[in-house]
C-alpha positions as CSV (number, residue, x, y, z in Angstrom):
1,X,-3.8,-9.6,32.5
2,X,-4.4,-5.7,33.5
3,X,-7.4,-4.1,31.7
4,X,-7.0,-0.4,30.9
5,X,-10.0,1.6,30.3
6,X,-9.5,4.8,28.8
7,X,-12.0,7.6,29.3
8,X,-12.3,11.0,27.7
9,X,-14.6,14.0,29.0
10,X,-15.2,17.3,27.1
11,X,-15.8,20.4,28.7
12,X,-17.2,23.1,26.4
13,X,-17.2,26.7,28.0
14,X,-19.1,29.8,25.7
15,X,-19.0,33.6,27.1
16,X,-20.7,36.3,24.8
17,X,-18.8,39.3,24.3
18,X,-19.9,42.5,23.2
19,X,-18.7,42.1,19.8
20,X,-19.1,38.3,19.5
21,X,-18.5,35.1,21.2
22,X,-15.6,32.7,22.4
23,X,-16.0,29.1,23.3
24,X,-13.6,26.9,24.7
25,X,-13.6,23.5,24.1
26,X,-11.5,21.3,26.8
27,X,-10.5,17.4,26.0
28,X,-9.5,15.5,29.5
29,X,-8.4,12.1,28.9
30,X,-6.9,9.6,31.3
31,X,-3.1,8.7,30.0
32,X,-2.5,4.8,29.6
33,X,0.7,4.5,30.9
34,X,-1.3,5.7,34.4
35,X,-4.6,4.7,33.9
36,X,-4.7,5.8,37.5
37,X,-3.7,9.1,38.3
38,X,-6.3,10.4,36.7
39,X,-7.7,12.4,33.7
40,X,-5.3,15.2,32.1
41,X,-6.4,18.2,29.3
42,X,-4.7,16.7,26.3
43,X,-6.4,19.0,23.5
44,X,-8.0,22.9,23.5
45,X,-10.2,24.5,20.7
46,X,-10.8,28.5,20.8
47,X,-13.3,29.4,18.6
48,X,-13.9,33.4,18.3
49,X,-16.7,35.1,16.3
50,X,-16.2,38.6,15.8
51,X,-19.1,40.9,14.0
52,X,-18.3,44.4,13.3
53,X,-20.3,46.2,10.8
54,X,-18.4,45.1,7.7
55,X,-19.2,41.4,8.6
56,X,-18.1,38.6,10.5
57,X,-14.8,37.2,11.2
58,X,-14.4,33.6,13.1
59,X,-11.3,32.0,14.1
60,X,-10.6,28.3,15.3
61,X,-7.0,27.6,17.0
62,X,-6.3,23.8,18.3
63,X,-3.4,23.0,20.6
64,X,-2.3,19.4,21.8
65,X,0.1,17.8,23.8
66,X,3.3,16.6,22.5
67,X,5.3,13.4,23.5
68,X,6.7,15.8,26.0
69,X,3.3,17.3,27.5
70,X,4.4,20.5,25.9
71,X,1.3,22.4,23.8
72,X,1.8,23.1,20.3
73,X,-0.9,25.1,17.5
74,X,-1.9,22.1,15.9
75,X,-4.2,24.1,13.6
76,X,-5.4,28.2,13.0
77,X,-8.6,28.6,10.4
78,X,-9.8,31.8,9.8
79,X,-12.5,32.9,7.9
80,X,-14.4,35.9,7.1
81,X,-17.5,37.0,6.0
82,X,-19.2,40.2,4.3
83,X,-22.4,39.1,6.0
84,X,-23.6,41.3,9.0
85,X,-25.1,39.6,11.3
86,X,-28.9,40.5,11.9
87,X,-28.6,42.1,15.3
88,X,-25.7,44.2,14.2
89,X,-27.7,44.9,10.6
90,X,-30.1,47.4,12.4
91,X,-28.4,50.8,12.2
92,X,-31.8,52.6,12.3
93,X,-34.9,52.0,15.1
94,X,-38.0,50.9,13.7
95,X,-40.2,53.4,12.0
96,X,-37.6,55.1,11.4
97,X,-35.8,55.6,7.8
């Protein structure tokens, strides 16, 4: 009897922009037909957070793996805001009107 162990790491990457932020989000899981040959990405999340003066826009897009190994957009949210973010609120230095 052959015991398969399946193991799953998550790699979560987040750069600032001037105008926001991205993350990546990275699922590596080890494929049970090979429990051997290692650990393969078999899901990716974008999140993206844009502010502009109006307000803030975000957008999440997930991809995974088909049958095939081929990526497919398994989901796109997108949302928006009217809220300005506080750093982006302050047209004006202070003291000043």
């Amino acid at each position: 009897m052959a015991i398969c162990i399946l193991t799953t790491s998550v790699t979560t990457v987040q750069k600032d922009e001037p105008n926001g932020k991205i993350t990546e989000e990275r699922v590596e899981q080890t494929n049970a037909s090979e429990p051997y040959g290692g650990q393969q990405v078999v899901r990716k999340t974008k999140y993206i957070v844009q502010y502009a003066a109006s307000g803030t826009q975000q957008t999440k897009t997930v991809q995974a793996r088909d049958g095939n190994g081929n990526w497919n957009v398994v989901v796109v949210d997108t949302r928006r805001s009217n809220q300005v973010p506080a750093e982006q609120g302050r047209a004006t230095p202070r003291g000043q009107h």
